[in-house]
C-alpha positions in Angstrom: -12.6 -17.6 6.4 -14.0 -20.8 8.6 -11.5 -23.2 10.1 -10.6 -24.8 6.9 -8.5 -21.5 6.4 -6.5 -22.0 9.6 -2.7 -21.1 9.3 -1.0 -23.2 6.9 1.2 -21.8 4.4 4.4 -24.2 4.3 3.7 -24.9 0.5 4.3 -21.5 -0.8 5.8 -20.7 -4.1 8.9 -19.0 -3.2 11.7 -18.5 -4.7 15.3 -21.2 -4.5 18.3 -19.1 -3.0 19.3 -19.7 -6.4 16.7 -17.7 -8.4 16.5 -15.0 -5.4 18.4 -11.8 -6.4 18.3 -7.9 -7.9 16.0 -5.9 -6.4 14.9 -2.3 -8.3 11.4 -0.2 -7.3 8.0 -0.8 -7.6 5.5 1.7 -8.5 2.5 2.8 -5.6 0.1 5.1 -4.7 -2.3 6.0 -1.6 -4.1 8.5 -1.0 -7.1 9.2 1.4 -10.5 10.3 0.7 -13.5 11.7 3.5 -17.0 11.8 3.1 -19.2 14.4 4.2 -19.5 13.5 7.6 -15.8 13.6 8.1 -15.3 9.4 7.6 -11.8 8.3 6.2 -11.5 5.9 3.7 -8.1 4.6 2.4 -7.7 4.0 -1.2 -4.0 2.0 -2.6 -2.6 0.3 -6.2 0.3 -1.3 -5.7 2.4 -1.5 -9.2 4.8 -4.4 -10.0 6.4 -6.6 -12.8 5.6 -10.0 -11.8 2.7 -11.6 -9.6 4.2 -12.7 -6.1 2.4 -14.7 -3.1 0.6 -12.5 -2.0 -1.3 -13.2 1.4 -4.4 -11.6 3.2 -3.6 -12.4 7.2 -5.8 -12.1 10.1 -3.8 -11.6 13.8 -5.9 -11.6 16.4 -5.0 -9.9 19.9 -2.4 -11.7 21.9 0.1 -12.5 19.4 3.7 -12.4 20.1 6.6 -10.9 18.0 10.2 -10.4 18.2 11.8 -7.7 16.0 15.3 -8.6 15.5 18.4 -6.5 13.8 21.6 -8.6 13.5 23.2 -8.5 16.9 21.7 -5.8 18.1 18.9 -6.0 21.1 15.9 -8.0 20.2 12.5 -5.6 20.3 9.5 -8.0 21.9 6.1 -6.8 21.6 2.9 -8.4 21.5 -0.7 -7.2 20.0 -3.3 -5.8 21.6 -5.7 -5.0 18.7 -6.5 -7.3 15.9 -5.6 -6.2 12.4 -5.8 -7.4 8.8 -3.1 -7.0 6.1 -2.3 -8.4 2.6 1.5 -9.7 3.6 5.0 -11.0 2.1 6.9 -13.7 3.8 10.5 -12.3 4.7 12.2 -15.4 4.2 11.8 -19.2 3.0 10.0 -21.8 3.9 11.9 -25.0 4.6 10.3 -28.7 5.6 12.1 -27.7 9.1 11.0 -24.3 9.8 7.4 -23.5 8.1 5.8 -20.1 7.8 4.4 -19.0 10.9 2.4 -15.4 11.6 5.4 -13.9 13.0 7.5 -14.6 9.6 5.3 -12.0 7.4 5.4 -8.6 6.9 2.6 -6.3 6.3 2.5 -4.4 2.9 -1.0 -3.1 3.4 -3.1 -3.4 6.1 -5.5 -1.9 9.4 -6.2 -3.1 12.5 -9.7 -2.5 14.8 -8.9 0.7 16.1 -9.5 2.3 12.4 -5.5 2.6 12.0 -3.9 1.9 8.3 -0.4 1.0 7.5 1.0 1.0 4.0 4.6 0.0 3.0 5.2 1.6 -0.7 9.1 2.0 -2.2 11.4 3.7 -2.1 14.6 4.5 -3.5 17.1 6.2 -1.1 16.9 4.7 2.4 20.6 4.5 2.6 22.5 2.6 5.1 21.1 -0.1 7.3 22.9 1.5 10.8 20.7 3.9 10.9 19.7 4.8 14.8 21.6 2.1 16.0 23.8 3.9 18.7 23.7 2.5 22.4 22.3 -0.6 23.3 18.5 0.1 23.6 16.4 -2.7 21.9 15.9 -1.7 18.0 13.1 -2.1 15.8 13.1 -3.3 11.8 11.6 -1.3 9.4 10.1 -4.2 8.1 8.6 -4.9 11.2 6.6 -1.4 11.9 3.6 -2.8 10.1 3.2 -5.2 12.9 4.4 -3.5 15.3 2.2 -0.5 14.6 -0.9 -2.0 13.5 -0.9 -4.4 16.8 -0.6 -1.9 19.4 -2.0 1.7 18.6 -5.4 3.4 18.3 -4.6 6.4 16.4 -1.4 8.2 14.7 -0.4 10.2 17.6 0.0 7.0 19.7 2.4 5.8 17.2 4.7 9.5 16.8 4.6 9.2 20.3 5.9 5.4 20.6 8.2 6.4 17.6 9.5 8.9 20.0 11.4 6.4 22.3 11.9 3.5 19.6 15.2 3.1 17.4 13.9 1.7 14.0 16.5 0.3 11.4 16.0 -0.2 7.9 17.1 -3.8 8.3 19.1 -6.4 5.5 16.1 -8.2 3.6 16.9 -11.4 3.3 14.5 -11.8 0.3 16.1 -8.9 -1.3 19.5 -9.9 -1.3 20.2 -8.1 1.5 19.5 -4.5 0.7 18.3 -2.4 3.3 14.2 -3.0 3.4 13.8 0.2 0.1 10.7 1.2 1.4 8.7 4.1 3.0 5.8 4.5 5.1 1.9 5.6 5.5 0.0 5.5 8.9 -3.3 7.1 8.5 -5.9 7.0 11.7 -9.9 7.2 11.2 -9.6 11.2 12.0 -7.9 11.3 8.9 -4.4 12.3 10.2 -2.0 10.6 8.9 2.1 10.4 9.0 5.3 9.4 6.8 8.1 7.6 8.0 11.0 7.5 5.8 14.5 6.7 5.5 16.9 9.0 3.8 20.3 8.7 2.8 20.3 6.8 6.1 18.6 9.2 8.7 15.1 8.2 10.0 12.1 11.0 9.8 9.0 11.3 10.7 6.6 13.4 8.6 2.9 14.9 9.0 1.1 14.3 5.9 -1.2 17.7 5.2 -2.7 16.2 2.0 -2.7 12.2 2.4 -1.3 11.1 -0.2 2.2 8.9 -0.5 3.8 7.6 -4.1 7.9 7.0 -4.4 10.6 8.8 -4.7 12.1 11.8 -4.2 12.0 12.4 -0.5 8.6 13.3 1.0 9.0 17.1 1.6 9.9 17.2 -2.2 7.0 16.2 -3.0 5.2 19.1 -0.8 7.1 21.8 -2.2 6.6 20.5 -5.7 3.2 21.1 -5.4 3.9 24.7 -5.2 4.6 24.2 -8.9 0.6 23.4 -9.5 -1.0 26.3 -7.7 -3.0 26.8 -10.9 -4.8 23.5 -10.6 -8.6 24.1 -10.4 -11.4 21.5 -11.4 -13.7 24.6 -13.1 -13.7 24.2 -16.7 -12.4 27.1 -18.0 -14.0 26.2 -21.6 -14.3 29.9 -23.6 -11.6 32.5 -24.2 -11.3 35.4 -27.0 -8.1 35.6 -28.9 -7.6 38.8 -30.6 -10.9 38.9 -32.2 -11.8 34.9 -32.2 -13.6 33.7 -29.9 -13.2 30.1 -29.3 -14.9 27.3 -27.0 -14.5 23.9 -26.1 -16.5 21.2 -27.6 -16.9 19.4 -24.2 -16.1 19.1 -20.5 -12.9 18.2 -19.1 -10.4 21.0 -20.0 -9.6 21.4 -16.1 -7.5 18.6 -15.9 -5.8 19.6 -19.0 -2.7 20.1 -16.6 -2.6 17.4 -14.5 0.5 15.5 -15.1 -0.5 12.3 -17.2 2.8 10.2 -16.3 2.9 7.3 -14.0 6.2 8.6 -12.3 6.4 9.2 -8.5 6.0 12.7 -8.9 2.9 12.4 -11.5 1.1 10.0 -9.7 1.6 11.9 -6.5 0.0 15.6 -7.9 -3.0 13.5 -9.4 -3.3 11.9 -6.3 -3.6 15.2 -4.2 -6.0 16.8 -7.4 -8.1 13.6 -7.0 -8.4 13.3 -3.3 -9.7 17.5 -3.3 -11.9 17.2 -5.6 -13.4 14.2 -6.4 -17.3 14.6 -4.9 -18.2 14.3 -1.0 -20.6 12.0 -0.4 -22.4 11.4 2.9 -23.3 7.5 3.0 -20.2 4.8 3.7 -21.2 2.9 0.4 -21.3 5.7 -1.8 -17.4 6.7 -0.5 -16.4 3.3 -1.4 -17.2 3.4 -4.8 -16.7 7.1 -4.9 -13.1 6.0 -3.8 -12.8 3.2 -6.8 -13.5 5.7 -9.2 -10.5 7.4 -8.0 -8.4 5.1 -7.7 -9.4 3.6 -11.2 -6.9 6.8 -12.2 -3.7 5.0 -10.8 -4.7 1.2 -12.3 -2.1 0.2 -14.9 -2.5 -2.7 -17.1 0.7 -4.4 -18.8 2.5 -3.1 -21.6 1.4 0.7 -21.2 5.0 1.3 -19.9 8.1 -1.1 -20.7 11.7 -1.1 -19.8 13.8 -0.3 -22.6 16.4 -3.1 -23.6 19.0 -4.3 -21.0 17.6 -1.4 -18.9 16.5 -1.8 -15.0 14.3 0.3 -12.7 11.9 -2.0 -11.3 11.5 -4.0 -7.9 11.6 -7.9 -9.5 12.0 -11.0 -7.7 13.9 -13.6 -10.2 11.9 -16.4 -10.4 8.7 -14.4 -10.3 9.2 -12.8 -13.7 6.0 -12.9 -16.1 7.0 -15.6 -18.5 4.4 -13.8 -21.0 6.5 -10.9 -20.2 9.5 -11.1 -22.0 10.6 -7.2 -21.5 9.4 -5.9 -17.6 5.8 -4.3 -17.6 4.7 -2.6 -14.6 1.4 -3.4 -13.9 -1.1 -2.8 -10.9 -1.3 -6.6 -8.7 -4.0 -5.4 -6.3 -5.5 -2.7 -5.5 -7.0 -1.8 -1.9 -10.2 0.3 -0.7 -10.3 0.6 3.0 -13.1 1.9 5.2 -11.7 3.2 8.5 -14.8 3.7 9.7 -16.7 0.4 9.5 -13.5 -1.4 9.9 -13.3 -3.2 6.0 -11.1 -3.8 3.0 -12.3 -4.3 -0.8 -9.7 -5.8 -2.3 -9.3 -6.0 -6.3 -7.1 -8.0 -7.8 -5.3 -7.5 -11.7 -6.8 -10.6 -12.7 -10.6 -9.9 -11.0 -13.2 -7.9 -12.5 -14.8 -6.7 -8.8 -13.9 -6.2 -5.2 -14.1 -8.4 -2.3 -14.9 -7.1 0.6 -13.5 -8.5 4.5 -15.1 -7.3 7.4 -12.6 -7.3 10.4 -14.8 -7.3 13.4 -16.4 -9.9 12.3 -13.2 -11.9 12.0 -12.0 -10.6 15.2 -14.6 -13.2 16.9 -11.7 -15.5 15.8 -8.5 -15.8 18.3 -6.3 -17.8 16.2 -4.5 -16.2 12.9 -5.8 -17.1 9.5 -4.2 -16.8 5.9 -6.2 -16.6 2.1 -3.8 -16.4 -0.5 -4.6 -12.9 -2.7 -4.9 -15.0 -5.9 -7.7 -16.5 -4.8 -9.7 -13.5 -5.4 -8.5 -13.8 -9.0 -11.7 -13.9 -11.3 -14.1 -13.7 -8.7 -17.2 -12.0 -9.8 -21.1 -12.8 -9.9 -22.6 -14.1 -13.3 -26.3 -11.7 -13.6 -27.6 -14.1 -16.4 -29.6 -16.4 -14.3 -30.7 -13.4 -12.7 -31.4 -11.4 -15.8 -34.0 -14.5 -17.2 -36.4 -13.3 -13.7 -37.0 -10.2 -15.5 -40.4 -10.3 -18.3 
């Protein structure tokens, strides 16, 4: 992005207070992935009814935020790393007060230190006083992407921050006002990686053993589910005898005969651990990025495979946003993410592109101002081979 791309974002398509209003869940899934040699890669969809503004953002070091919670004590912090993060706007834009850097929140994102953040739903946060007891300074939930992203090297930097920091799952303005319904993934280059959820209004903060994150239910369901799948192998166990017939599959594949085939939370979240163990290690960077597509080409949803049943919710929709094509809610995947942690770069896909596009933050780290690319211009963006193609006899 030259300086052509520098920060203006005033003329966003947002929606009126009128059209603004109910709020349900959105469908995602992350997971990471290592090579051989022990590199972490980052791999996300993210699942929704209706295409919203979607931002890619660039802060340098330097930059100055304020988390603020209704009355309670403003939380200043400033970054000291540079990071770069598809974003959503947390309020309107009005001739008076444009959009700014410090009036987006990060929904995906990783800074230079090889650090990812990823914001995903969820269903049961609960209250919004959560942790708001004395008069210490508090932090949003819908801030910790910033917050996070801008100022630590590595996950235990952040659990240790976490330690002394009252976070809030703060009124969204965008939302209606519902407590931010979301959970969160923080993954470092060593492949550790954390969960911070809200539940039933208590905050926690969970190691992630296998590195994966959907929805709902609360995270340490999801780990004991898996106690229901101790059966899954990826050997193809294609001959068995039955009395005296012996029988034999006509192919390969009969291992993932018991994977769950649903895109639910908990479907999506057991394919994602099966995936991320056995999907093949590979030892160069390049190879891992597209060994990591492949995977996450399991989790891509086009519209109209699921639908909402007449006068029936369940999804996060913003009104004014709605697919007009769409006259009954499809979930369908907007973007989906491949981050190297290693090498510092995202590949970003969009439902509307054929290939990923691929940012490479030091490089934009030479920069020291912020700068913005709307995610739809990625929309469609793929090489024609014909005039290549003629070279060849």
């Amino acid at each position: 992005m030259d300086s052509s791309a520098a920060f203006s974002v005033s003329k966003l398509a947002l929606p009126s207070h009128e059209q603004r209003g109910a709020y349900n869940f959105l469908a995602c899934t992350a997971l990471t992935y290592q090579d051989t040699k022990g590199r972490t890669y980052l791999g996300r969809t993210l699942e929704l009814t209706s295409s919203l503004p979607y931002q890619l953002l660039y802060i340098p070091s330097g930059q100055k935020f304020v988390s603020q919670v209704g009355a309670h004590q403003a939380l200043p912090y400033a970054t000291r790393l540079a990071s770069l993060s598809v974003v959503m706007p947390d309020r309107l834009p009005t001739p008076q007060a444009p959009l700014t850097p410090v009036d987006f929140r990060v929904i995906e994102g990783f800074n230079e230190a090889g650090l990812t953040f990823s914001l995903l739903a969820y269903p049961d946060v609960g209250d919004e006083v959560s942790r708001t007891e004395g008069g210490a300074p508090v932090l949003a939930s819908t801030d910790l992407g910033t917050w996070a992203l801008g100022q630590f090297h590595d996950v235990a930097e952040v659990q240790a921050a976490l330690a002394t920091t009252r976070v809030v799952a703060n009124a969204v303005e965008l939302l209606g006002g519902t407590p931010a319904p979301f959970h969160y993934l923080i993954c470092d280059h060593s492949g550790k990686s954390i969960v911070l959820e809200f539940h039933q209004g208590c905050f926690h903060v969970y190691n992630n053993p296998v590195g994966v994150l959907t929805n709902g239910p609360e995270f340490p369901w999801h780990l004991t589910n898996l106690s229901n799948y101790t059966f899954l192998s990826n050997v193809d166990q294609s001959a068995a005898t039955f009395g005296r017939l012996a029988v034999r599959q006509p192919d390969s594949g009969i291992a993932t005969a018991s994977l769950p085939a649903s895109n639910t939370s908990v479907g999506r979240f057991v394919r994602a651990v099966f995936y991320r163990e056995f999907a093949e290690k590979v030892a160069d960077p390049d190879d891992a990025i597209r060994t990591l597509s492949h995977i996450m080409n399991n989790f891509d949803r086009p519209k109209g495979i699921s639908v909402s049943a007449p006068g029936e919710t369940g999804h996060l929709e913003v009104r004014g946003f709605s697919d007009a094509a769409n006259a009954v809610p499809t979930e369908f995947t907007c973007w989906t993410n491949l981050t190297d942690l290693e090498r510092r770069r995202i590949f970003l896909r969009t439902y509307d592109g054929l290939n990923y596009t691929m940012f490479d933050l030091p490089e934009l780290a030479a920069s020291a101002e912020p700068r913005i690319l709307p995610l739809h211009s990625l929309d469609g963006l793929a090489a024609d081979g014909t005039s290549g193609m003629k070279g060849f006899a």
